[in-house]
Steps between C-alpha positions, in 0.01 A plus 500: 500500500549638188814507306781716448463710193833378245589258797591224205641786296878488425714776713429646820146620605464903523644638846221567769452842593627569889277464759588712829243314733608158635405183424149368616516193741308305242708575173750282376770706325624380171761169405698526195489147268832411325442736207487811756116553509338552790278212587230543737352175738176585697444387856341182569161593611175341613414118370396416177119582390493807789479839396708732728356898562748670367633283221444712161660797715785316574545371102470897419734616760746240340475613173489900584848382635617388173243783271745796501184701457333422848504650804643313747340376850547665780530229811266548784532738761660384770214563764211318310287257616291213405129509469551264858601827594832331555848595412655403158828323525702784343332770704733591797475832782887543434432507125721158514413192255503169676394233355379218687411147482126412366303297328434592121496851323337814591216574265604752226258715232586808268410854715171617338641871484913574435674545850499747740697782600711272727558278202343194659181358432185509761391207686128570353599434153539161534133344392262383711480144595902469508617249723694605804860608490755215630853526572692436202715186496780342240316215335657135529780419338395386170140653411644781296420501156781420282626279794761788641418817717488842365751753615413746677592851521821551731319762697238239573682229513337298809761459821625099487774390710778660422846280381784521768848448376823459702605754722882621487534412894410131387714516194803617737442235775488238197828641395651461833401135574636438113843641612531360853403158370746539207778583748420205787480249167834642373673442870359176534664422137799624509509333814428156317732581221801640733459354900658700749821289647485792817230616708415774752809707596744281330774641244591360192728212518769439264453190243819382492506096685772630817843383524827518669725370334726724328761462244863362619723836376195806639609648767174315692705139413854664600286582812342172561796315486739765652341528850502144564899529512522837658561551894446749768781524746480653853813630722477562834886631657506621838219803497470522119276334291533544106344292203541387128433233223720240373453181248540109515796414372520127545205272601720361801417837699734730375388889414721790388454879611688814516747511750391848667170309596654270729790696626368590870458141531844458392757277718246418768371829523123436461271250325335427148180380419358425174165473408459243161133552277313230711503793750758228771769679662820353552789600655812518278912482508736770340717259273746754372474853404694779313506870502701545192163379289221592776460096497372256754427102533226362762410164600131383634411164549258412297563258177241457176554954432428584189809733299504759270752441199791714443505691122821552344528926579715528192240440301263820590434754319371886577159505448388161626173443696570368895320466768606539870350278788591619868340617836524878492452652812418176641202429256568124410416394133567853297493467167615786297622507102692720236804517319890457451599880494873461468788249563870462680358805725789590772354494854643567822279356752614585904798725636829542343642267726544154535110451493469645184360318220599548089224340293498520116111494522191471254281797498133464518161740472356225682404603874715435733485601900631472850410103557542379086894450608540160411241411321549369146501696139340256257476522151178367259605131496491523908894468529683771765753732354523684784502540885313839610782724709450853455288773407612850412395845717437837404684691727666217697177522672289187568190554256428147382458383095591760257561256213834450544580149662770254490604161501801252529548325177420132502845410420659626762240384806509123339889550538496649846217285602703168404814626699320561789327167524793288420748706676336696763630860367546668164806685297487743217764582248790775481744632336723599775540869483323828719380769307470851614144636569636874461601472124261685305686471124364266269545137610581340836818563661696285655699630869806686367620356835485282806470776746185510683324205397389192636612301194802569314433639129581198324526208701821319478441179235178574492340444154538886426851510561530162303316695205772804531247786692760741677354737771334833341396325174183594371208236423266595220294192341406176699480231213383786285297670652603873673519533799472821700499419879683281744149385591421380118833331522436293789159373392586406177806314652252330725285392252739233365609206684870461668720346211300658199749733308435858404621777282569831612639787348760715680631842426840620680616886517235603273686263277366294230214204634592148441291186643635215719376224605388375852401195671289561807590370777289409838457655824254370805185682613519605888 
């Protein structure tokens, strides 16, 4: 073929004029070599030393392409024939262009006259003696001149195998098995790294190694050591049956209470049982009892008990912590804990009469119901300062704990207790004189007279006559302290001990006050 004109020229070759038709089946278009020029590479054609029909049109038709001069070829019409009378590979009824697999090149020579009408050129202007048209086929890899193929037009660009890539659905399911494999790995690790110490339906369980034991002064250790000593007592008298608690006093068998727990059982009337923290019941004896401090002594035979200790009650304080240990309505082992709310509290426990019972008692938030009577009062270093007596009622109506429970001092049970077991019954102190319940000055007032009373007004050498008290004298401290009812009067006399001396200050005729002293004397509990 020949060459390009200024194809070794510097710069880019003149632009080809535009050229409506398409391509023919046997043109190659154009390459461009590093320096932008168009480089053209022929078609391998027949062996060496063979002349191919054809040829010199084919070098012409390659350089009209590139002679901006030329008229350009028209490609064949798409219903020609060979001179077989068969029909060429680009000729198609639907006007289509297959091409198909063959053996070499169709046969290809310049048109003896310019093109038809139609723009294609005849089937009789090939020459004669032109070798049958074959299906045109891509030559093996590597015959190409210049050792690379020639590119093609992209119209005519033949139909290879087209490149698949990934489809999204693919892309989405890879995404998928990436995530669920990322999560199952991360269980499994953090599994590793942190094992489960529960399984299934189990809850979380608490780290901490368990134990029971609990500090000597909580209210758990008060507990612990508290119910060992504490009792429940039973009383069965003729068709009534009542209950309450009580606490070992000695370890030979011996257990204190309030007296109004045992009293239908009094003088042979009924029976007592008492129930000790092994759960045995025994059957026990009423040593000695006393109204006058709500105060009872029993006896069960049973050696080895184990006692509470008795605190010194002078030493408490409002707004110590307690606990109380009983068997409220019958339910054995109670444990309940507050509070001292106030001391030297004046209670009357019982009727008026000779039943009735004058207490200078420890108040307590602590709960306290029917069935804690007798049970102990204990402070943080598990001593009793108190025997539980009474509980206060809204309305004089029986309503249970309201917060407002009391207690016999210490003091004064270890003092009643003693007389009772050495001696069988118990005394409290007086001051021999009988003070009028109907005053309603300031003070206690003693009987202006003997008329009417059970007692004289001051009994004759009796330790208020010895102190120089004269009938209608007026009382208005106790020791220092005011008092303001005959009640208050007789508790805080009762709170001392026969023989102890006292101070109290006396006003005559809404006279002057002076003080005298008196030494209490000692009268015998019924």
């Amino acid at each position: 073929m020949s060459e390009r004109p200024d194809e070794h020229e510097h710069g880019y070759p003149p632009s080809p004029a535009p050229r409506p038709e398409p391509y023919s089946v046997d043109e190659v278009p154009p390459r461009a070599d590093d320096d932008g020029a168009p480089v053209t590479q022929p078609l391998a054609g027949p062996a060496a030393g063979t002349s191919e029909p054809g040829e010199h049109a084919r070098d012409e038709r390659d350089d009209a392409w590139w002679r901006p001069g030329s008229p350009a070829q028209q490609p064949p019409s798409p219903d020609a024939t060979g001179q077989d009378g068969q029909r060429l590979p680009w000729s198609s009824p639907e006007g289509a262009w297959p091409l198909t697999r063959g053996s070499g090149y169709p046969p290809a020579s310049a048109p003896a006259e310019p093109a038809g009408p139609s723009g294609y050129a005849s089937a009789s202007s090939e020459p004669a003696g032109a070798a049958p048209a074959q299906p045109y086929t891509w030559p093996a890899p590597g015959s190409w001149q210049g050792g690379a193929p020639p590119e093609a037009p992209r119209g005519d660009q033949p139909r290879g195998r087209r490149r698949r890539g990934v489809g999204a659905g693919v892309v989405v399911l890879l995404v998928l098995v990436a995530l669920l494999a990322g999560i199952v790995l991360g269980a499994l690790g953090a599994r590793w790294l942190w094992p489960a110490t529960s399984s299934g339906s189990a809850l979380p369980a608490s780290g901490n190694p368990v134990s029971t034991s609990r500090a000597p002064e909580s209210v758990a250790g008060i507990a612990a050591a508290a119910l060992e000593s504490t009792v429940f007592i039973e009383v069965f008298g003729g068709d009534t049956a009542s209950s309450g608690s009580g606490m070992v006093l000695r370890e030979d068998g011996y257990v204190v209470t309030n007296n109004h727990v045992i009293d239908a059982a009094a003088d042979g009337g009924g029976t007592v049982a008492v129930t000790l923290a092994d759960g045995s019941q025994l059957p026990a004896e009423i040593v000695g009892r006393t109204a006058d401090y709500d105060l009872a002594v029993l006896k069960v035979d049973r050696d080895g008990l184990t006692p509470l200790p008795l605190a010194d009650s002078d030493g408490v304080v409002v707004g110590d912590p307690v606990v109380a240990v009983g068997a409220p309505l019958g339910l054995e082992g109670t444990v309940t804990s507050g509070i001292i709310s106030a001391l030297n509290r004046p209670v009357q426990a019982g009727s008026s009469g000779d039943g009735a019972s004058f207490i200078n008692a420890i108040q307590t938030d602590a709960a306290i119901n029917p069935g804690n009577s007798g049970g102990p009062l204990i402070n943080t270093a598990g001593e009793v300062i108190g025997i539980n007596t009474a509980i206060a009622q809204a309305g004089g109506q029986p309503t249970g704990s309201i917060g407002l429970g009391f207690s016999i001092p210490s003091n004064q049970v270890r003092r009643t207790a003693e007389q009772i077991i050495e001696t069988g019954r118990a005394t409290y102190p007086v001051i021999g004189v009988a003070l009028d319940t109907r005053y309603q000055g300031e003070g206690v007032q003693v009987l202006e007279d003997d008329a009417g009373a059970a007692t004289p007004a001051v009994t004759p050498g009796g330790p208020g006559e010895m102190a120089g008290i004269e009938p209608g004298d007026v009382i208005t401290h106790f020791d220092g302290q005011p008092v303001t009812t005959p009640s208050e009067l007789i508790v805080a006399v009762r709170s001392r001990a026969p023989g102890d001396t006292v101070v109290l200050t006396v006003r005559r005729d809404g006279g002057e006050e002076r003080e005298v002293e008196v030494v209490l004397d000692e009268a015998g509990s019924e």
